[in-house]
C-alpha positions, 0 to 999 in steps of 0.5 A: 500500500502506499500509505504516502497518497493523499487520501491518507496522510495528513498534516495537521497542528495542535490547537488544544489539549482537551483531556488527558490524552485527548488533542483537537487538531486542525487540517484534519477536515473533511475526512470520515470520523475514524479515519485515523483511528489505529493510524501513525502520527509523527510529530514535526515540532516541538519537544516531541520533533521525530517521536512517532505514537498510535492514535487510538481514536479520532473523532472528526467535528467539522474544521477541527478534529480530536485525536485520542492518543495512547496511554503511554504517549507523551503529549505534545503542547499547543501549536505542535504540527504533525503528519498522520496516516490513516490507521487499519482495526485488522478487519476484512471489511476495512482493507477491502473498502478503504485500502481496496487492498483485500488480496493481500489481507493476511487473515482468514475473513471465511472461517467461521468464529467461536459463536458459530463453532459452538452454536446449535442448530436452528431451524430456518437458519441458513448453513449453505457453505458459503463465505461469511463475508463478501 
């Protein structure tokens, strides 16, 4: 994947700090809530110049958006510029509808999970054969 695209990486600036852990950030507009969310952030300024950290949330709310940061992230102060890439929750249905990217997943998307392993048998219930997911 090139993740250097425009469609997923960002810059943006710190604008404030909104809780512990939690920044609102500006250049993020127009993307989907979540967008960012598992994604990379690199911070360019600051005390933290170079330092890289996982974004754990990212919740968008018009020009500006809030990044929740991971708990061991040291955080950055007001005006700290950054550029992000888009993150992956490792699912199927996100590498095939954002990344496009479904012939290199590395899971197994068509096995059945523990619910339907050790489910029971229900009358009206469809067990065709077929993959789980499209």
């Amino acid at each position: 994947m090139d993740l250097d695209a425009e469609q997923f990486e960002r810059v943006g600036v710190v604008v404030e700090i909104s809780a512990p852990g939690s920044v609102r950030v500006s250049g993020l507009g127009g993307a989907a809530p979540g967008w960012f969310s598992y994604g990379e952030i690199t911070w360019t300024s600051g005390t933290l110049n170079g330092r890289k950290g996982t974004v754990i949330d990212h919740r968008a709310s018009g020009a500006e958006a809030e990044l929740v940061l991971a708990a061991d992230e040291r955080m950055p102060a007001l005006g700290d510029s950054f550029s992000i890439v888009a993150g992956c929750d490792k699912r199927f249905q996100t590498c095939k509808a954002k990344f496009a990217n479904q012939l290199n997943f590395r899971g197994f998307p068509h096995l059945p999970g523990n619910d339907a392993a050790y489910g029971y048998v229900t009358e009206g219930a469809v067990f065709d054969g077929r993959a789980l997911v499209e």
